[in-house]
Backbone atoms as SQL, in Angstrom:
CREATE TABLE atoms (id INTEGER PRIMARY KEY, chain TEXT, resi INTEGER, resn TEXT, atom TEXT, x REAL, y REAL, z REAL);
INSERT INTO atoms VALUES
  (1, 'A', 1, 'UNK', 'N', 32.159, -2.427, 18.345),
  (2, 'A', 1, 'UNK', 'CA', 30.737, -2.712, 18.246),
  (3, 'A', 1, 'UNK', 'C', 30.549, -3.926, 17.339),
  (4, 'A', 2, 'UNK', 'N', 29.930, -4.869, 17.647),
  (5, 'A', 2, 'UNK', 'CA', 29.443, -6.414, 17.176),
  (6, 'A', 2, 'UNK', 'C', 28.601, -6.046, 16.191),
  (7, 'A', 3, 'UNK', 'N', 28.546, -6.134, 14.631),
  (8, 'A', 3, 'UNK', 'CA', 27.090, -5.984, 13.792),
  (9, 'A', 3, 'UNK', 'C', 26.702, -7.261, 13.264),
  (10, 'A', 4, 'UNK', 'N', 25.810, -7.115, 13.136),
  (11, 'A', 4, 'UNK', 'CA', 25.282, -8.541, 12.326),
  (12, 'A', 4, 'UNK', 'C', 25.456, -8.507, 11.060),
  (13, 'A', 5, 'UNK', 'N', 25.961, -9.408, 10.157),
  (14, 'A', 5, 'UNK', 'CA', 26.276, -9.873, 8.605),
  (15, 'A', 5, 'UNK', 'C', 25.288, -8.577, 7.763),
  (16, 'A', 6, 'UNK', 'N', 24.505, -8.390, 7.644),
  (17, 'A', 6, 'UNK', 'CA', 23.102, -7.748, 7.040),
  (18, 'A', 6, 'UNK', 'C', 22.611, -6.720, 7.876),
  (19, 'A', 7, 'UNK', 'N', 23.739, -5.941, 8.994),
  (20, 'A', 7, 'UNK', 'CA', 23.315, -4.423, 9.453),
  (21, 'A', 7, 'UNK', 'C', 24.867, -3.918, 8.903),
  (22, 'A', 8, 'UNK', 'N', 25.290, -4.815, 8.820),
  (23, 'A', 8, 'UNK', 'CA', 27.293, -4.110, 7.984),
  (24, 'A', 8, 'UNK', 'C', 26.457, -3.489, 6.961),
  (25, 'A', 9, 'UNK', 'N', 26.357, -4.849, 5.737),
  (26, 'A', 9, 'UNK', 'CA', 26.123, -4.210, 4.340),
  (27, 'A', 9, 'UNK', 'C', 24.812, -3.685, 4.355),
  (28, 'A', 10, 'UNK', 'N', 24.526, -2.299, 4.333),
  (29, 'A', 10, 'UNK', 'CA', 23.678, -2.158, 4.086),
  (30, 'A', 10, 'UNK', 'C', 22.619, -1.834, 2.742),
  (31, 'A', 11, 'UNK', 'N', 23.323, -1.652, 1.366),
  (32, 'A', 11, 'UNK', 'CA', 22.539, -1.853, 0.044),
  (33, 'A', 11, 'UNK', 'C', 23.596, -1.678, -0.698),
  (34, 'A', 12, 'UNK', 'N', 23.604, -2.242, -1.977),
  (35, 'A', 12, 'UNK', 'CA', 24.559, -2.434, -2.593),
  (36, 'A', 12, 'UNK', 'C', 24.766, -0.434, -3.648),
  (37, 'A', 13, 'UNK', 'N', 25.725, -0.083, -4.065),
  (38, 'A', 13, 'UNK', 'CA', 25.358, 0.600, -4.797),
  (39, 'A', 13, 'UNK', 'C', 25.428, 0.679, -6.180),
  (40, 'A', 14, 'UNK', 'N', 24.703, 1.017, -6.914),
  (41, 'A', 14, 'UNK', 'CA', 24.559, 0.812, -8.633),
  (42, 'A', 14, 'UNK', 'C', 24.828, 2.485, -9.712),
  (43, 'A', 15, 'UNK', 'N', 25.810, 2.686, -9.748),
  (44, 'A', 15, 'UNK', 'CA', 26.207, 3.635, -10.641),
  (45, 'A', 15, 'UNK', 'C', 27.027, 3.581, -11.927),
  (46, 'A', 16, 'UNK', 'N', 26.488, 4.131, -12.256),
  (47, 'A', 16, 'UNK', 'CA', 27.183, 4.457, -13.981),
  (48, 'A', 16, 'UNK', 'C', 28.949, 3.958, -13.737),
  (49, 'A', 17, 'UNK', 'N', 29.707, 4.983, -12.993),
  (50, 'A', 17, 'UNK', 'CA', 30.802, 4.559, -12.513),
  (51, 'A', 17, 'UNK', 'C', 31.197, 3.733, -11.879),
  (52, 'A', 18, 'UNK', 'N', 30.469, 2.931, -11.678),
  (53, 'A', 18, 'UNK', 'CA', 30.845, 1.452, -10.364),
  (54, 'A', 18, 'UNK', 'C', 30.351, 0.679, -10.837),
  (55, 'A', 19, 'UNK', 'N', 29.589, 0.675, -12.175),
  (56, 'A', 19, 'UNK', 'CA', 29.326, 0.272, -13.294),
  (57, 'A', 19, 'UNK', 'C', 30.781, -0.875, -14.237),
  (58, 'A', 20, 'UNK', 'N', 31.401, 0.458, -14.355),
  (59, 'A', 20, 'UNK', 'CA', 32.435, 0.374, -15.378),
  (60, 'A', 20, 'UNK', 'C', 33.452, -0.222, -14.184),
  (61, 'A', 21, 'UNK', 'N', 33.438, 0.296, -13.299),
  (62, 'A', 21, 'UNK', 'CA', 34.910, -0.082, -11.887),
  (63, 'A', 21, 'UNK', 'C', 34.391, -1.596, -12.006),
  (64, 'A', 22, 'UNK', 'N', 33.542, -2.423, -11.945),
  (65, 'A', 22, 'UNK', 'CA', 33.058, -3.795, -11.915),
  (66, 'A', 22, 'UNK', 'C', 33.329, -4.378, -12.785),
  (67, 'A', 23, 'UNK', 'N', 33.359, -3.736, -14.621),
  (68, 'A', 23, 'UNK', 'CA', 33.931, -4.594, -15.079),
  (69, 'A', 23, 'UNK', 'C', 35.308, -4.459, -15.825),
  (70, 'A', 24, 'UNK', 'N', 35.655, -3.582, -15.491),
  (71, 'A', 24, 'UNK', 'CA', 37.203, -2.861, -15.679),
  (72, 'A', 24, 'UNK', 'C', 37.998, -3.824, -14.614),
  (73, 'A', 25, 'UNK', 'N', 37.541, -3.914, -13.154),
  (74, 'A', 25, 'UNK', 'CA', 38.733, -3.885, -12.573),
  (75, 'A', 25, 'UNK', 'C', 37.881, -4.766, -11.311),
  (76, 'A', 26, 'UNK', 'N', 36.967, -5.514, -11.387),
  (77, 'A', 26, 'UNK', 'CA', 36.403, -6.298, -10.360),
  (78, 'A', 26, 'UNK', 'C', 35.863, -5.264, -9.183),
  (79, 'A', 27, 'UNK', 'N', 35.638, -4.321, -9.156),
  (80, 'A', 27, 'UNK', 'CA', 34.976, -3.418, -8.394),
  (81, 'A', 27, 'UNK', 'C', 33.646, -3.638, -7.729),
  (82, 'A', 28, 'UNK', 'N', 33.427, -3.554, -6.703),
  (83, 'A', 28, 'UNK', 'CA', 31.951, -3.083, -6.382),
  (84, 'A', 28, 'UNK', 'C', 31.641, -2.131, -5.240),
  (85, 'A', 29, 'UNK', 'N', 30.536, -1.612, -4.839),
  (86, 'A', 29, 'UNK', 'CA', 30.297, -0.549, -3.988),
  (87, 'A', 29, 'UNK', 'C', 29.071, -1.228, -3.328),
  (88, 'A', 30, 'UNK', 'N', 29.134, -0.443, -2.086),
  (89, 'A', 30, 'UNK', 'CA', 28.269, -1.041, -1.219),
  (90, 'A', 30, 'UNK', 'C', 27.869, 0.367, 0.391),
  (91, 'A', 31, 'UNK', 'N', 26.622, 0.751, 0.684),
  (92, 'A', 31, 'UNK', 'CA', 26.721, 1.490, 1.698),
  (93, 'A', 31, 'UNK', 'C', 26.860, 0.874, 2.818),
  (94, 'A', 32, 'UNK', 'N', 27.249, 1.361, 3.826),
  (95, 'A', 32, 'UNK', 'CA', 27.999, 0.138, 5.172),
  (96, 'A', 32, 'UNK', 'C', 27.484, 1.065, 6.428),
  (97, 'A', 33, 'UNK', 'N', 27.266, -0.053, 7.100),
  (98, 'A', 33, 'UNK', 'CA', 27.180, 0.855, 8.409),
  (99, 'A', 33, 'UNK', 'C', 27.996, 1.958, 8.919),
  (100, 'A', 34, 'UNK', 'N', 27.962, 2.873, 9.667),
  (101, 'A', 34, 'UNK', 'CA', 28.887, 3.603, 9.835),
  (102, 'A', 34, 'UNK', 'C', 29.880, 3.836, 10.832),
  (103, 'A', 35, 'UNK', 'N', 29.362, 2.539, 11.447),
  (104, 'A', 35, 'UNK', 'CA', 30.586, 1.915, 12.128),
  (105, 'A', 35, 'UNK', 'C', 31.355, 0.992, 11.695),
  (106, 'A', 36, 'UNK', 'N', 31.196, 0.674, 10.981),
  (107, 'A', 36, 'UNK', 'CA', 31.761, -0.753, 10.564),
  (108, 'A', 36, 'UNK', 'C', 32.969, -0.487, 9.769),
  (109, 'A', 37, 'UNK', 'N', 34.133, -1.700, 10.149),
  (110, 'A', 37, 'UNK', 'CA', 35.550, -1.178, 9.902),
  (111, 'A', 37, 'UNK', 'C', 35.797, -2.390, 8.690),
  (112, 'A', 38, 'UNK', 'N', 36.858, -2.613, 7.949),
  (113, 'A', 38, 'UNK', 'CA', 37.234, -3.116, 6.583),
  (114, 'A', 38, 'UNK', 'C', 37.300, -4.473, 6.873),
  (115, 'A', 39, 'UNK', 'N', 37.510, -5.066, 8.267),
  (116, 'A', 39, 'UNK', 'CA', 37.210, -6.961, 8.727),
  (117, 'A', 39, 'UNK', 'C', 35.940, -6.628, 8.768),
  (118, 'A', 40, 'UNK', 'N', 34.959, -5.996, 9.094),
  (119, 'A', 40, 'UNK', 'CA', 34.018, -6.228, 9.179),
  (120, 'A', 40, 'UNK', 'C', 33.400, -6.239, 8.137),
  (121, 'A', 41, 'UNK', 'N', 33.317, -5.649, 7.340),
  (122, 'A', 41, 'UNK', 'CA', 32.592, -5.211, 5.832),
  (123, 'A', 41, 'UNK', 'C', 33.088, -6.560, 5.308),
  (124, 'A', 42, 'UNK', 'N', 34.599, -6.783, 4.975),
  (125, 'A', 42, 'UNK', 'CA', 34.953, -8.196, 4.258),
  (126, 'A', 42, 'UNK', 'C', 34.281, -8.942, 4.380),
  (127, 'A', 43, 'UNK', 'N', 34.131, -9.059, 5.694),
  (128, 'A', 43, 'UNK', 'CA', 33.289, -10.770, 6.321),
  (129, 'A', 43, 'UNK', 'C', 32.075, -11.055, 6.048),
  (130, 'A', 44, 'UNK', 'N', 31.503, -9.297, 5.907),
  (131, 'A', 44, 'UNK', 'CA', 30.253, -9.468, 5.209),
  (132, 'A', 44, 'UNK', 'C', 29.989, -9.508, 3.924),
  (133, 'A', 45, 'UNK', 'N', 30.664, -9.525, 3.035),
  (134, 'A', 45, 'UNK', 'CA', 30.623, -9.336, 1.570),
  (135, 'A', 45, 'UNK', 'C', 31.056, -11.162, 1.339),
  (136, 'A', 46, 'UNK', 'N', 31.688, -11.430, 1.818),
  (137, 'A', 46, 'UNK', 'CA', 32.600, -12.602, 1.403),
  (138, 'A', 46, 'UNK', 'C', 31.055, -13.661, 2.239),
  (139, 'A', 47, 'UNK', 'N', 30.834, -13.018, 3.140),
  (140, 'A', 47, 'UNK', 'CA', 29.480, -14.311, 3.320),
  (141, 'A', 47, 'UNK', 'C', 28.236, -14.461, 2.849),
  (142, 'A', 48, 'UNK', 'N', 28.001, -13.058, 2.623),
  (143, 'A', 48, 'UNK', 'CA', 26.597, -13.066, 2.038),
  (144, 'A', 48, 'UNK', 'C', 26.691, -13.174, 0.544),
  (145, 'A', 49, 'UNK', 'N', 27.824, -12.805, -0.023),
  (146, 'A', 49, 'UNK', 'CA', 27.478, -13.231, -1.584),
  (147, 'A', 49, 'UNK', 'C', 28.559, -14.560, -2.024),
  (148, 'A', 50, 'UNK', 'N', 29.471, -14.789, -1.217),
  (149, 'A', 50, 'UNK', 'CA', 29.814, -16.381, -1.355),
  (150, 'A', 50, 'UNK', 'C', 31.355, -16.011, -2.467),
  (151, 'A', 51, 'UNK', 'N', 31.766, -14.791, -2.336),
  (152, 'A', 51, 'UNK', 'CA', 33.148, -14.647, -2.883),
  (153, 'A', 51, 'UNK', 'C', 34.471, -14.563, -1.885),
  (154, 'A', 52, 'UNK', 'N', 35.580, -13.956, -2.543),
  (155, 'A', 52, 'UNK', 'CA', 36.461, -14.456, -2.030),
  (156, 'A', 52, 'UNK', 'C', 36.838, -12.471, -1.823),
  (157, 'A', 53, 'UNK', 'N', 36.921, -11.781, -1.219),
  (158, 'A', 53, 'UNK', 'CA', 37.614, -10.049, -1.230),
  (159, 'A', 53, 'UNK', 'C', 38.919, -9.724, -1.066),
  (160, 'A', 54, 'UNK', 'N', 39.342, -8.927, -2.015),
  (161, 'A', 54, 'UNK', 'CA', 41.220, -8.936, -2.212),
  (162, 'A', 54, 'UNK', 'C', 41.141, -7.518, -0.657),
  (163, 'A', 55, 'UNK', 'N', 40.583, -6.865, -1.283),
  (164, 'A', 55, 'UNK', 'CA', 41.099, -5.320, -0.850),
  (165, 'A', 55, 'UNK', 'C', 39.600, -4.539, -0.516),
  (166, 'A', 56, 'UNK', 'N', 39.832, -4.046, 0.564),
  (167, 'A', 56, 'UNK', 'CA', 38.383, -3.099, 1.111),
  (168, 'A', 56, 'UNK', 'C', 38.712, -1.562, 0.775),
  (169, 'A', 57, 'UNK', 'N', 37.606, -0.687, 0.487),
  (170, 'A', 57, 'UNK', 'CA', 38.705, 1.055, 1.211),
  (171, 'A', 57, 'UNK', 'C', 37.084, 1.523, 0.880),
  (172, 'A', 58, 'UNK', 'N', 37.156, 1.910, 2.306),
  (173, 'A', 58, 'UNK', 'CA', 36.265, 2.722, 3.079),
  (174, 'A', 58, 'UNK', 'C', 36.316, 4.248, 2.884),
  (175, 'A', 59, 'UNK', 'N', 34.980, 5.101, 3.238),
  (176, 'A', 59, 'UNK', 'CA', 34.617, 6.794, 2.611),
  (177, 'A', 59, 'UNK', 'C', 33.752, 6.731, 3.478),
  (178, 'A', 60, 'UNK', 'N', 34.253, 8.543, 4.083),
  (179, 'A', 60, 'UNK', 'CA', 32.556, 8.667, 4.663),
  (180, 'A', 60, 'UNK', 'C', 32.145, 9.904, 4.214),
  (181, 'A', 61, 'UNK', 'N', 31.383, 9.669, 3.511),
  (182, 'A', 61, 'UNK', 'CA', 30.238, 10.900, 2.637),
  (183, 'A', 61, 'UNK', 'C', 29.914, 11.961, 3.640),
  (184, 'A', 62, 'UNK', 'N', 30.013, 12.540, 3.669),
  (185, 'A', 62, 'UNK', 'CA', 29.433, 13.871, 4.409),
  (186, 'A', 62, 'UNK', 'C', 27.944, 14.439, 3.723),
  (187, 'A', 63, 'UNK', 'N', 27.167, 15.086, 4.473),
  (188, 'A', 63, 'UNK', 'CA', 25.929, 15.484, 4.216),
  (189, 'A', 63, 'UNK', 'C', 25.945, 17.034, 3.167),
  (190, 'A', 64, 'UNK', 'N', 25.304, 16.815, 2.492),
  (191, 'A', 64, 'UNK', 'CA', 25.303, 18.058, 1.107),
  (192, 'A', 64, 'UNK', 'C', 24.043, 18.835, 1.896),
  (193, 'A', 65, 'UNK', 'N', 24.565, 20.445, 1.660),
  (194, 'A', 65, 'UNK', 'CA', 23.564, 21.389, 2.323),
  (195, 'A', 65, 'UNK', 'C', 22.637, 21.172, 1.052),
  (196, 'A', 66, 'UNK', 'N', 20.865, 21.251, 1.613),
  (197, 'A', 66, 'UNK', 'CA', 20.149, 21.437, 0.901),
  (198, 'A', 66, 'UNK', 'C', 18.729, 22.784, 0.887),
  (199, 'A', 67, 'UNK', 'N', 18.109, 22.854, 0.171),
  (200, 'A', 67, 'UNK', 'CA', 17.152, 23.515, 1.034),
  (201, 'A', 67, 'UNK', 'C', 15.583, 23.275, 0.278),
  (202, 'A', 68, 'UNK', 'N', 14.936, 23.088, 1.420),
  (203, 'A', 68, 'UNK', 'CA', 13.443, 22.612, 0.803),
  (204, 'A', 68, 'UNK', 'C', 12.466, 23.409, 2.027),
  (205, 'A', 69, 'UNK', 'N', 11.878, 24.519, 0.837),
  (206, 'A', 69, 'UNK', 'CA', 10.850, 25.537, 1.162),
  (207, 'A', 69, 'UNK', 'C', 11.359, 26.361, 1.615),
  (208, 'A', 70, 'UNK', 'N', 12.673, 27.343, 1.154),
  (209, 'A', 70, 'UNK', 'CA', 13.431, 28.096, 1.801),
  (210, 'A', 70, 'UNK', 'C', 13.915, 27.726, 3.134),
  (211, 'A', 71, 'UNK', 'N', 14.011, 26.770, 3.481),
  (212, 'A', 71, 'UNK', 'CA', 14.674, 26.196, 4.626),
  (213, 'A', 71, 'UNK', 'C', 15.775, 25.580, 4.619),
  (214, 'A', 72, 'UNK', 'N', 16.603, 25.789, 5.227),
  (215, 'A', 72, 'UNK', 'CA', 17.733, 24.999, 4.737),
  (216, 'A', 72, 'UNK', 'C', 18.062, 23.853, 5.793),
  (217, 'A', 73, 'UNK', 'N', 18.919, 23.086, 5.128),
  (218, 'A', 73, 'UNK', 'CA', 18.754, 21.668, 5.722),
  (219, 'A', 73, 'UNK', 'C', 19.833, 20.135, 5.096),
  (220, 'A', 74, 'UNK', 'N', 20.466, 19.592, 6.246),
  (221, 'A', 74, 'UNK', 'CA', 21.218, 18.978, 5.739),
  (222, 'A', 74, 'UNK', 'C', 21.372, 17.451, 5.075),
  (223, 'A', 75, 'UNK', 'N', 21.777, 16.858, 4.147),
  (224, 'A', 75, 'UNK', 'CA', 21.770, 15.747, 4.127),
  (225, 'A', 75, 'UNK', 'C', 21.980, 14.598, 4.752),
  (226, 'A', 76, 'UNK', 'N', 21.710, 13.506, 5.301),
  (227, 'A', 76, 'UNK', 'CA', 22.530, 12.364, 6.116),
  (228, 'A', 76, 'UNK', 'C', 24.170, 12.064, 5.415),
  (229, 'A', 77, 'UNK', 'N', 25.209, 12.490, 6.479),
  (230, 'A', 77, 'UNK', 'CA', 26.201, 11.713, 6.544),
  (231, 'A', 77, 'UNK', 'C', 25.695, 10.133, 5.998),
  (232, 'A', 78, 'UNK', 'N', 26.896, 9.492, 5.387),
  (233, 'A', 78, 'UNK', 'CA', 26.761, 7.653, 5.334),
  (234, 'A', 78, 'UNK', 'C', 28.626, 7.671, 4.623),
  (235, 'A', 79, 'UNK', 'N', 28.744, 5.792, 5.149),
  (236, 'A', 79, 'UNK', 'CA', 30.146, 5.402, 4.518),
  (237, 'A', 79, 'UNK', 'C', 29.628, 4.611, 3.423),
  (238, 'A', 80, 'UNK', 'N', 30.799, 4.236, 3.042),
  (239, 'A', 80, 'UNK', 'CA', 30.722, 3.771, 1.445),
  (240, 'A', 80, 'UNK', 'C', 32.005, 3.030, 1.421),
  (241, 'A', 81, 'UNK', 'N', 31.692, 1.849, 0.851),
  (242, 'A', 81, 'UNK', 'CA', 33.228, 0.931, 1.027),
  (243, 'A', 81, 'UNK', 'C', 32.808, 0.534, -0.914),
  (244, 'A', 82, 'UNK', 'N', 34.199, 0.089, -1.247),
  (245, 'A', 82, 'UNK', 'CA', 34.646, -0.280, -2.438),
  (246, 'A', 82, 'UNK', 'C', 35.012, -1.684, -2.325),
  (247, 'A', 83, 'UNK', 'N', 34.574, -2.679, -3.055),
  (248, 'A', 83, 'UNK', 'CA', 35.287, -3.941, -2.526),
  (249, 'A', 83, 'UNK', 'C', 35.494, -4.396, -3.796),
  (250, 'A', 84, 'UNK', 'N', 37.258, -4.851, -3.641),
  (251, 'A', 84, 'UNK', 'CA', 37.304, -5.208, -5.160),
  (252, 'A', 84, 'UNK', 'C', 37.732, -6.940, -4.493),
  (253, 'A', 85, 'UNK', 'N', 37.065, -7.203, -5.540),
  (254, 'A', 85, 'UNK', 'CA', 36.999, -9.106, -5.694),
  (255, 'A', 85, 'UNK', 'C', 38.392, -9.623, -6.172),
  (256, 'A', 86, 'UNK', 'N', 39.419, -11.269, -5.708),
  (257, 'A', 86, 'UNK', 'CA', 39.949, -11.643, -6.973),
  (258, 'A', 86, 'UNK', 'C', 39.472, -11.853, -7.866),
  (259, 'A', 87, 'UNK', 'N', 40.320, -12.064, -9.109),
  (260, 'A', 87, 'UNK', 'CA', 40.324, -12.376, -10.543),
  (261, 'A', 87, 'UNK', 'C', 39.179, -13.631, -10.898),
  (262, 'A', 88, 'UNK', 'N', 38.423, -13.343, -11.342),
  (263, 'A', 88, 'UNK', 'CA', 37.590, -14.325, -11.795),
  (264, 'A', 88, 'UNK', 'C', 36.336, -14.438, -11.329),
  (265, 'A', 89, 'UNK', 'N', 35.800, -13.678, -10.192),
  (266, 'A', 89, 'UNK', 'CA', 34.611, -13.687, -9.223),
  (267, 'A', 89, 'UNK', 'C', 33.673, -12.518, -9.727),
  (268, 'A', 90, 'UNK', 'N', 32.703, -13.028, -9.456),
  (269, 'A', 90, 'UNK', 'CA', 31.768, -11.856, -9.872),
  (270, 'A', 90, 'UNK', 'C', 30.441, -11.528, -8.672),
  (271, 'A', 91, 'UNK', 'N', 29.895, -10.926, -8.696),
  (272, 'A', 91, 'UNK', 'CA', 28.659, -10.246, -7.731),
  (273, 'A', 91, 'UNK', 'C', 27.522, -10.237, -8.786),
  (274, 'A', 92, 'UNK', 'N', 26.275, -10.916, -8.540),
  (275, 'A', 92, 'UNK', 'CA', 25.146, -10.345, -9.783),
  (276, 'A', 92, 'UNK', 'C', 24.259, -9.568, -8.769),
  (277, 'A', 93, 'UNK', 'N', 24.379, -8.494, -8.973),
  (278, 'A', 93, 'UNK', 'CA', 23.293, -7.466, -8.287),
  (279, 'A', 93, 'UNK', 'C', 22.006, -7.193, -9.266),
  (280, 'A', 94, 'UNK', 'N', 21.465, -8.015, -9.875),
  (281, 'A', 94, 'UNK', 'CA', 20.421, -7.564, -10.764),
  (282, 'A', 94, 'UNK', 'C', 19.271, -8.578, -9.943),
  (283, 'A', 95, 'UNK', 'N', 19.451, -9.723, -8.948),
  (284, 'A', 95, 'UNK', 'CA', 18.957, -10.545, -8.453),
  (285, 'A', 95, 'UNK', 'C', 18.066, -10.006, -7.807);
């Protein structure tokens, strides 16, 4: 399946822990389409924010049972890719 640059990545993610993975170890997180495979995600990370990507690794979240009004009910499935940058590159997600 063909995605466009900006239906791959779909929002960046911002956590306490991916926090520290960013500046520990060049880390970042990002939710991705859920089709979309590790050339694809690269190509999109590396174009839309203008870096260079060592290494991709892809997750797919599964949906957490919930329940609202005694009903029960599931969360949306989504993937989740990790993209760690070379040495020296950075991402400003505060933009």
């Amino acid at each position: 399946m063909k995605l466009n640059l900006y239906d791959v990545v779909v929002e960046p993610l911002i956590t306490e822990k991916l926090s520290k993975a960013a500046e520990a170890s060049n880390q970042y997180g990002f939710r991705v389409h859920p089709q979309a495979n590790k050339k694809e995600v690269k190509a999109a990370v590396e174009k839309i924010f203008d870096v260079h990507v060592d290494k991709v690794n892809t997750m797919n979240v599964s949906g957490k049972w919930r329940r609202v009004r005694h009903v029960p009910g599931q969360t949306a499935a989504w993937k989740k890719a990790i993209v760690t940058l070379k040495k020296g590159e950075k991402i400003d997600l505060t933009k």
